[in-house]
TIVO-2410 file (N, C-alpha, C; in nm, 3 decimals):
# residues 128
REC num residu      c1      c2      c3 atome chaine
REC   1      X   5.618  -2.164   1.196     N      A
REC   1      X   5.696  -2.199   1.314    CA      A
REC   1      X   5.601  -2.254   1.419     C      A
REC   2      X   5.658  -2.341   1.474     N      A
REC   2      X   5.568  -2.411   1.624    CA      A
REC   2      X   5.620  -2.394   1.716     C      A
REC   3      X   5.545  -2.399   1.790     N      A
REC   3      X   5.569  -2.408   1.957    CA      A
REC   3      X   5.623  -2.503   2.042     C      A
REC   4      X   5.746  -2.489   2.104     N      A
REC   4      X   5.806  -2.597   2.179    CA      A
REC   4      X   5.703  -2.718   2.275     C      A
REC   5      X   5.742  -2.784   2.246     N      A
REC   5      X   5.670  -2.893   2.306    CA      A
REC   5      X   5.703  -2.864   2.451     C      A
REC   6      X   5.813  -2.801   2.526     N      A
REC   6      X   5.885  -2.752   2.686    CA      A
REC   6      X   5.958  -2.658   2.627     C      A
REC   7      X   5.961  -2.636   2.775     N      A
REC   7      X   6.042  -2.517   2.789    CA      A
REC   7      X   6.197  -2.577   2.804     C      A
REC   8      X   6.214  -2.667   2.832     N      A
REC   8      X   6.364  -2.743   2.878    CA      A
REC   8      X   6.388  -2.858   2.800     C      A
REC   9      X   6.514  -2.847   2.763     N      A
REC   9      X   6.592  -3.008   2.695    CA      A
REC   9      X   6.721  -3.008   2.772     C      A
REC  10      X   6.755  -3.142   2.752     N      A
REC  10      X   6.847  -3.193   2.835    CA      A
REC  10      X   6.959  -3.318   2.667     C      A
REC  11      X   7.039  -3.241   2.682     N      A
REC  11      X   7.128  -3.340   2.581    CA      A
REC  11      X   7.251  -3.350   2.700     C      A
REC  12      X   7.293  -3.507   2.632     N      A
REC  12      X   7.407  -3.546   2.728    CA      A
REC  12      X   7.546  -3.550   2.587     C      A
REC  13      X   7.702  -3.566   2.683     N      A
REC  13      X   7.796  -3.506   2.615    CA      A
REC  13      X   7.908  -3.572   2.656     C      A
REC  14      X   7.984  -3.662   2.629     N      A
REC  14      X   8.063  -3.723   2.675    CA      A
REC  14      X   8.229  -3.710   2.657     C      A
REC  15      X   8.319  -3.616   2.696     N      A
REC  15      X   8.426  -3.558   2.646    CA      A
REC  15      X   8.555  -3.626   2.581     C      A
REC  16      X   8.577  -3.607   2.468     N      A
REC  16      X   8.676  -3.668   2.396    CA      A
REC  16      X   8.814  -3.604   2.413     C      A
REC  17      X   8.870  -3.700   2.338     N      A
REC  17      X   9.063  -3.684   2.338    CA      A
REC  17      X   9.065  -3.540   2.268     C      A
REC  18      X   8.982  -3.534   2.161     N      A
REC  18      X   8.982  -3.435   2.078    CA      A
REC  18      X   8.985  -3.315   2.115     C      A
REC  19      X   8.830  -3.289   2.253     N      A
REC  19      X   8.777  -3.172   2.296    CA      A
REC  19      X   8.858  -3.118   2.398     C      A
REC  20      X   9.047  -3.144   2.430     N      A
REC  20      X   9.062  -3.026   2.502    CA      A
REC  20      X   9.151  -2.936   2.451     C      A
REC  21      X   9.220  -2.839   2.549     N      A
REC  21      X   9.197  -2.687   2.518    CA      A
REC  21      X   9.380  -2.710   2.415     C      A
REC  22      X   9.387  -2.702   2.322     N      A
REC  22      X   9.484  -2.726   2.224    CA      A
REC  22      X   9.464  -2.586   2.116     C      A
REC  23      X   9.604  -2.531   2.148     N      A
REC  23      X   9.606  -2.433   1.971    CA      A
REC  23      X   9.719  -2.470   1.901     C      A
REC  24      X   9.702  -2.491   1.794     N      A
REC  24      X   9.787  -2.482   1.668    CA      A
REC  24      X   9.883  -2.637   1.680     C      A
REC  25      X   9.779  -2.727   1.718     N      A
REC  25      X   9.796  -2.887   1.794    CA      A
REC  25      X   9.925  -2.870   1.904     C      A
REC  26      X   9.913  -2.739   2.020     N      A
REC  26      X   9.957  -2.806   2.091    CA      A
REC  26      X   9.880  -2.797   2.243     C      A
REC  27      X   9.869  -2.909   2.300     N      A
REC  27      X   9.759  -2.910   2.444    CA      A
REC  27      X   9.785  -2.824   2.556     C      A
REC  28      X   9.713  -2.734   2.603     N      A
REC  28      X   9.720  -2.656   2.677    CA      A
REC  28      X   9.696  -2.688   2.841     C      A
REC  29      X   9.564  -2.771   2.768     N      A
REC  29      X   9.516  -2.822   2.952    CA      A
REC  29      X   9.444  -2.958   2.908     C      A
REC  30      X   9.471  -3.039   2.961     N      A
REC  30      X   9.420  -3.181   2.886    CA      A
REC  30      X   9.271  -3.219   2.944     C      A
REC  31      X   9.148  -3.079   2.930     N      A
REC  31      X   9.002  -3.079   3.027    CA      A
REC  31      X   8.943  -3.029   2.907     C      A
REC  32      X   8.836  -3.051   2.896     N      A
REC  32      X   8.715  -2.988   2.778    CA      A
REC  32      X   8.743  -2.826   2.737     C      A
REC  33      X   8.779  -2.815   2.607     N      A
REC  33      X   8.843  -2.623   2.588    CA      A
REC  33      X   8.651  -2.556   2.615     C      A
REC  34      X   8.688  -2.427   2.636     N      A
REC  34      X   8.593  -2.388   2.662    CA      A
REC  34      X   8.528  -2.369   2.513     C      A
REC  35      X   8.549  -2.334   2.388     N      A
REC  35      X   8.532  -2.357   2.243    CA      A
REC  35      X   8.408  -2.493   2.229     C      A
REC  36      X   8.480  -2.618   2.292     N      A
REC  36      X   8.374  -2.729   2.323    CA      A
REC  36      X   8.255  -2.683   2.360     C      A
REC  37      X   8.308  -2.598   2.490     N      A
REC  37      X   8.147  -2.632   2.560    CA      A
REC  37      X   8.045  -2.529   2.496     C      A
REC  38      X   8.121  -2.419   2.418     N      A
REC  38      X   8.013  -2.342   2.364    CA      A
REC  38      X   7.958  -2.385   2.196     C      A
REC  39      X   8.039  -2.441   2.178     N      A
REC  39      X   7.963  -2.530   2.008    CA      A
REC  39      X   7.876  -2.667   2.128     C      A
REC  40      X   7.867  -2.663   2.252     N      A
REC  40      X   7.762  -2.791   2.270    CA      A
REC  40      X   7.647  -2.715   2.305     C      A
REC  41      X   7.655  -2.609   2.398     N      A
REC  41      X   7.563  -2.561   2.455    CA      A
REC  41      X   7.489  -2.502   2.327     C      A
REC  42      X   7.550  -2.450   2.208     N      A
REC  42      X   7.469  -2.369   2.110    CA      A
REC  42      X   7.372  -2.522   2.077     C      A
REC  43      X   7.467  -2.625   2.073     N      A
REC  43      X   7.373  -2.775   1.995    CA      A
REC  43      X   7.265  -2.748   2.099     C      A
REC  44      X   7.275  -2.760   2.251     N      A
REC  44      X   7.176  -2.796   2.298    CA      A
REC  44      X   7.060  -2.670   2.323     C      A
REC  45      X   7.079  -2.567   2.265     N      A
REC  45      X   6.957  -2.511   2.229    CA      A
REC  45      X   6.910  -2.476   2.108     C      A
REC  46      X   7.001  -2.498   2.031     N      A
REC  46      X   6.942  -2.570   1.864    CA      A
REC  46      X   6.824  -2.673   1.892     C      A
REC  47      X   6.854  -2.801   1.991     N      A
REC  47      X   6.695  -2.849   1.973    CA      A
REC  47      X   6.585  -2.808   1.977     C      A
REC  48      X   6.568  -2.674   2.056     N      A
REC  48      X   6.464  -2.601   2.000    CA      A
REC  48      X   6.398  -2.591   1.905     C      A
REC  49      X   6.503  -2.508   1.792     N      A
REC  49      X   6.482  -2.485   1.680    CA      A
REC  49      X   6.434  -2.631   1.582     C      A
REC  50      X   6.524  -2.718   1.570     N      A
REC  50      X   6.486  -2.860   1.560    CA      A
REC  50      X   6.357  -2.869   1.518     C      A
REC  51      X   6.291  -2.852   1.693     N      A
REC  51      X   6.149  -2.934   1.723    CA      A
REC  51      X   6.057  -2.786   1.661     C      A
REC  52      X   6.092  -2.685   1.639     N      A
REC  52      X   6.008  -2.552   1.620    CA      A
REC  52      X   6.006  -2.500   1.441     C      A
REC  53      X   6.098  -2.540   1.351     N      A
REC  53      X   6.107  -2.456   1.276    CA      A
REC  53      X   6.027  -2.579   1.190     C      A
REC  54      X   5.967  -2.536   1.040     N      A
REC  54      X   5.897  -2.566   0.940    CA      A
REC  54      X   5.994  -2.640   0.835     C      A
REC  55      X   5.912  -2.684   0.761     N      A
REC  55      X   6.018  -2.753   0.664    CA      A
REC  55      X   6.093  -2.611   0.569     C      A
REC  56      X   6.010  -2.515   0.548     N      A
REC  56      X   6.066  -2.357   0.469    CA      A
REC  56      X   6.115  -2.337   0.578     C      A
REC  57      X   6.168  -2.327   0.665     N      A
REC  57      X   6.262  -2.245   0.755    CA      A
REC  57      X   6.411  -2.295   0.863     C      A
REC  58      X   6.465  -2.226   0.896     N      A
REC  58      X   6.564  -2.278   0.969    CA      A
REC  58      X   6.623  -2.140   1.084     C      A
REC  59      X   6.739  -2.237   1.134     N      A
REC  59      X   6.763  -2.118   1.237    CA      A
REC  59      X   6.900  -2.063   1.202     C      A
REC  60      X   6.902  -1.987   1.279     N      A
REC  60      X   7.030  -1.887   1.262    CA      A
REC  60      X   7.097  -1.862   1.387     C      A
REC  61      X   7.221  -1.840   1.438     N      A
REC  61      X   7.238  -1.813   1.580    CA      A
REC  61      X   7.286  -1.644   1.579     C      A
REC  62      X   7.268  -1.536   1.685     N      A
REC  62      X   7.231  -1.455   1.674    CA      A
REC  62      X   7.357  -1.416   1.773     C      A
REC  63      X   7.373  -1.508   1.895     N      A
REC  63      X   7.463  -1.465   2.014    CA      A
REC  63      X   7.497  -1.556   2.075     C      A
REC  64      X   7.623  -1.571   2.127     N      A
REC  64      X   7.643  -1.730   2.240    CA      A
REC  64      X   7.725  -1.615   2.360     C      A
REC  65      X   7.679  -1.663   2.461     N      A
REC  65      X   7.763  -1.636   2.565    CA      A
REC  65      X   7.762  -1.735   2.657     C      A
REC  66      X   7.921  -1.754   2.711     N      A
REC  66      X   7.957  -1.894   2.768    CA      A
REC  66      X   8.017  -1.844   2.938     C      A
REC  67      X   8.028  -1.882   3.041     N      A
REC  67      X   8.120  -1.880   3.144    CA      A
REC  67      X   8.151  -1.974   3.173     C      A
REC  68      X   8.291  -2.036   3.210     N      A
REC  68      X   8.339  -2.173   3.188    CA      A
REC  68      X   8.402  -2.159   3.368     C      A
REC  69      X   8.327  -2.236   3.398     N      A
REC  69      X   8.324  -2.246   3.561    CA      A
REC  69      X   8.450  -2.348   3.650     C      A
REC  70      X   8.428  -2.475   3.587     N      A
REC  70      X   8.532  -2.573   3.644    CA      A
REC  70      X   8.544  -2.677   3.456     C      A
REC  71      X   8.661  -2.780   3.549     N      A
REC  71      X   8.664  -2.873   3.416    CA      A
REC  71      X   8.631  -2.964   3.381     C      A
REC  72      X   8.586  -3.028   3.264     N      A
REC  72      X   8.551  -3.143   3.241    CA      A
REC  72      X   8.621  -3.218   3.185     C      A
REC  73      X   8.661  -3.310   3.258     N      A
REC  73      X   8.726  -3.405   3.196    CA      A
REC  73      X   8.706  -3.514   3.081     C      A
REC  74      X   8.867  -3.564   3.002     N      A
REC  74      X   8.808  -3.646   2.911    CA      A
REC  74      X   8.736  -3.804   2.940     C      A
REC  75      X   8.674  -3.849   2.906     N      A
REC  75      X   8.554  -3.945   2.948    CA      A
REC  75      X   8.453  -3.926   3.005     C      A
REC  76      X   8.425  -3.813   3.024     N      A
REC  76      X   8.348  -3.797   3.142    CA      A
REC  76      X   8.217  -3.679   3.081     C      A
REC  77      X   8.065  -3.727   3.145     N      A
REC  77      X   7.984  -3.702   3.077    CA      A
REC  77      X   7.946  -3.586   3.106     C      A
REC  78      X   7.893  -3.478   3.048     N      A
REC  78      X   7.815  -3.364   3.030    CA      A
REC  78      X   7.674  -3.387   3.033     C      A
REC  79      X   7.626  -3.294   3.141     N      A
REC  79      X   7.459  -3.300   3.075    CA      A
REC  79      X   7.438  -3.167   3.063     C      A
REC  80      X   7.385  -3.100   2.960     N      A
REC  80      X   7.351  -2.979   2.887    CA      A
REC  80      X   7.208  -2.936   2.915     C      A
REC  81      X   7.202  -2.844   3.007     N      A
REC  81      X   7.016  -2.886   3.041    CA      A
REC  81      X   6.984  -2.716   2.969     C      A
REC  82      X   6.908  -2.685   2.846     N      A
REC  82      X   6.884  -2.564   2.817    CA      A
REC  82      X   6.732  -2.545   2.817     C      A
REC  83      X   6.739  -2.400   2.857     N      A
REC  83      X   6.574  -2.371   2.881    CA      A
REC  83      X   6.563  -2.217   2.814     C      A
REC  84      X   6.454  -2.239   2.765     N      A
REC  84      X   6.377  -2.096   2.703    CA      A
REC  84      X   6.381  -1.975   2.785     C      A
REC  85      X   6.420  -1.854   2.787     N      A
REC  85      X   6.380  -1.754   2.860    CA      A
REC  85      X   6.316  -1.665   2.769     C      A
REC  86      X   6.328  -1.641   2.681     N      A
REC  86      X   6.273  -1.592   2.604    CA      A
REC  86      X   6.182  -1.618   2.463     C      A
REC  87      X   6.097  -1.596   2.404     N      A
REC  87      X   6.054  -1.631   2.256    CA      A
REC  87      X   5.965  -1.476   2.226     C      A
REC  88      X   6.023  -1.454   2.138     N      A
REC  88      X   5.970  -1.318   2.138    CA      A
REC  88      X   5.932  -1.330   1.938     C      A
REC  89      X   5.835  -1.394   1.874     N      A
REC  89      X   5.812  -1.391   1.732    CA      A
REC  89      X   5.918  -1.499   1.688     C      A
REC  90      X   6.013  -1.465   1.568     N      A
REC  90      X   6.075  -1.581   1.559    CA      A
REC  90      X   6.246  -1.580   1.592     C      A
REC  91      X   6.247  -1.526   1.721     N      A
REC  91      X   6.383  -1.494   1.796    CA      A
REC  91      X   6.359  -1.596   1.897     C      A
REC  92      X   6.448  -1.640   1.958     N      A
REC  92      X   6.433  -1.776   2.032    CA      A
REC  92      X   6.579  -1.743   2.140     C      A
REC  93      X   6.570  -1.708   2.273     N      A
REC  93      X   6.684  -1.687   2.409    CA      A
REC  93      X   6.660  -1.802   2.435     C      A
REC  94      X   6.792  -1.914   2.459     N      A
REC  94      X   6.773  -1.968   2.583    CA      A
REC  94      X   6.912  -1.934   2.674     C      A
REC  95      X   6.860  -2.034   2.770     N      A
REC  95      X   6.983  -1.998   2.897    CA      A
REC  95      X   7.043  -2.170   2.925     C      A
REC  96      X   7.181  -2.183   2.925     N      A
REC  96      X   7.228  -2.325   2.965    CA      A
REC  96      X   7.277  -2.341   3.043     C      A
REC  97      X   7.257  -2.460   3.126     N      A
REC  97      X   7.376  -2.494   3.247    CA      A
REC  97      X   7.420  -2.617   3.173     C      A
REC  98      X   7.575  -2.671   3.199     N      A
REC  98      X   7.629  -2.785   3.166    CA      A
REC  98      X   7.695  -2.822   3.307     C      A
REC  99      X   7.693  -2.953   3.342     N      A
REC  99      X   7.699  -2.998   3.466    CA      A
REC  99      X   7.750  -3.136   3.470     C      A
REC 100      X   7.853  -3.185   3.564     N      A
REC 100      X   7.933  -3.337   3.552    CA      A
REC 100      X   7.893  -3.377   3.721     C      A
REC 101      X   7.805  -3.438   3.686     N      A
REC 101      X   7.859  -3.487   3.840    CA      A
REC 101      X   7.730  -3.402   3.895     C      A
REC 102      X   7.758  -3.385   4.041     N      A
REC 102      X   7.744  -3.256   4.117    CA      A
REC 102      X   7.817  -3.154   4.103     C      A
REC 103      X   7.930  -3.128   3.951     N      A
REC 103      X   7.995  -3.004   3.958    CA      A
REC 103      X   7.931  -2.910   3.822     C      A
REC 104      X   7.912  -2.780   3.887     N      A
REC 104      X   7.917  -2.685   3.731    CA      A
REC 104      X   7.997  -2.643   3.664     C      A
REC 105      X   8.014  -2.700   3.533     N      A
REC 105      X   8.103  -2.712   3.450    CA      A
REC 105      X   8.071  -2.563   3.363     C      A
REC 106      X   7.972  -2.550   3.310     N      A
REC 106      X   7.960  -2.422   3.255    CA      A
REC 106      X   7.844  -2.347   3.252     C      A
REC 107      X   7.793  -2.249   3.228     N      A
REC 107      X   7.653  -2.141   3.159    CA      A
REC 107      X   7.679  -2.087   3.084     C      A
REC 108      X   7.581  -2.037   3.021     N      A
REC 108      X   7.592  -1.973   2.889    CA      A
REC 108      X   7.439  -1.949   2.846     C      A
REC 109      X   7.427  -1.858   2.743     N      A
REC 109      X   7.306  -1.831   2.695    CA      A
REC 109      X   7.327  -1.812   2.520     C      A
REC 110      X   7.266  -1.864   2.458     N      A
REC 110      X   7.217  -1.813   2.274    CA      A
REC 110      X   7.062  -1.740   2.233     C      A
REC 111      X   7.126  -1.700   2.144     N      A
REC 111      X   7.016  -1.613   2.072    CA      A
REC 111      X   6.987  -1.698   1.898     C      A
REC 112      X   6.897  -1.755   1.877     N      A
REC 112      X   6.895  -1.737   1.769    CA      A
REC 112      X   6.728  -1.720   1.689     C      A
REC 113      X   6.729  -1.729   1.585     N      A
REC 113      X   6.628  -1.730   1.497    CA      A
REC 113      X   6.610  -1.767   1.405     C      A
REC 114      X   6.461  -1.791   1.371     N      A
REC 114      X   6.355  -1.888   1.302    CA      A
REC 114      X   6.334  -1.832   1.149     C      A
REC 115      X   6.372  -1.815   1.007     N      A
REC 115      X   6.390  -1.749   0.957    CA      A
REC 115      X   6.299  -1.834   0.844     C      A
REC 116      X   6.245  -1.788   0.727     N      A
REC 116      X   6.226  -1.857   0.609    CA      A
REC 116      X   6.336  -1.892   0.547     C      A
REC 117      X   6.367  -2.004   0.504     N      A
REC 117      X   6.505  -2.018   0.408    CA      A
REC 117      X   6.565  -1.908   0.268     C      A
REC 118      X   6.432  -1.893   0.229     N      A
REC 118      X   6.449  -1.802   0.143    CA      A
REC 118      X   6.508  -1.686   0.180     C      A
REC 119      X   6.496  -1.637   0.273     N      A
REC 119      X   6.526  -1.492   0.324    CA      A
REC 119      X   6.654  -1.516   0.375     C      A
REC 120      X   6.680  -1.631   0.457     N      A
REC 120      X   6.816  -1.677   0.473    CA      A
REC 120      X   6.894  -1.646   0.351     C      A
REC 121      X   6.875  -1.752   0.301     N      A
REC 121      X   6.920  -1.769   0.122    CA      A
REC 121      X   6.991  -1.603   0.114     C      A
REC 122      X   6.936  -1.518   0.090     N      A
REC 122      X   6.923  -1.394   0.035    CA      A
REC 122      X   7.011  -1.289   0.147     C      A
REC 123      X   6.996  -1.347   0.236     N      A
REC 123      X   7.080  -1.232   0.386    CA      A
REC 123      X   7.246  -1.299   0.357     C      A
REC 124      X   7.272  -1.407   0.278     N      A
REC 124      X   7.395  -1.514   0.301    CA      A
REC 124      X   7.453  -1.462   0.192     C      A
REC 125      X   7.412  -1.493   0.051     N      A
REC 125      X   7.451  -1.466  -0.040    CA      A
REC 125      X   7.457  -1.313  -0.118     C      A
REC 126      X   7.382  -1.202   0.020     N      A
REC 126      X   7.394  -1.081  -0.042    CA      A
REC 126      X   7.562  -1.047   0.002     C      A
REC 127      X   7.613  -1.105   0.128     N      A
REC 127      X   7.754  -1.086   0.232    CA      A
REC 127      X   7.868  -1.114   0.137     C      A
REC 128      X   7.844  -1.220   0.016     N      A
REC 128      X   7.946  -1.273  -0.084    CA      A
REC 128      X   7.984  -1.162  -0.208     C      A
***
């Protein structure tokens, strides 16, 4: 495993027809579901892992926690700015803000980890 090149990444996110808050296809609120913003925020501290893990290894996510502040609308861009608070061996915290504009759209934090595949392999297929 390597060491982040920063402590911070910044992925941008641009909201689709797709991404709002809809169950069982029918639309609830026609603004980014909060479901969106936490499969983006997990992406945007997956680059971490990305830029950190070995060709034998990969990551795993461990925890997401999201607070969904205001809305984002469809067309309208996201920037995902996630930063490290933690690295503790091959466990990896970060913390996210997602932001439109001058407005805060969401926070949230993930947990995940840096694993050998093999051992992956073996933690996955013991659950089956």
């Amino acid at each position: 495993m390597k060491q982040p090149s920063s402590s911070i990444k910044q992925y941008h996110y641009t909201v689709k027809p797709e991404d709002v808050a809809a169950f069982h296809g029918e639309t609830v609120h026609p603004v980014c579901s909060t479901y969106v913003l936490a499969r983006e925020i997990e992406w945007s501290t997956r680059l971490f892992v990305l830029e950190m893990k070995d060709e034998d290894e990969e990551g795993i996510g461990t925890h997401l926690s999201i607070d969904h502040k205001s809305p984002a609308f469809i067309g309208e861009e996201i920037i995902f700015t996630a930063r490290i608070s933690q690295l503790n061996g091959h466990e990896l915290i970060c913390t996210c803000e997602a932001t439109a504009g001058d407005r805060l759209i969401a926070t949230g934090s993930t947990g995940q980890k840096i694993l050998k595949k093999e051992k992956l392999e073996r933690i996955l297929t013991r659950s089956v």
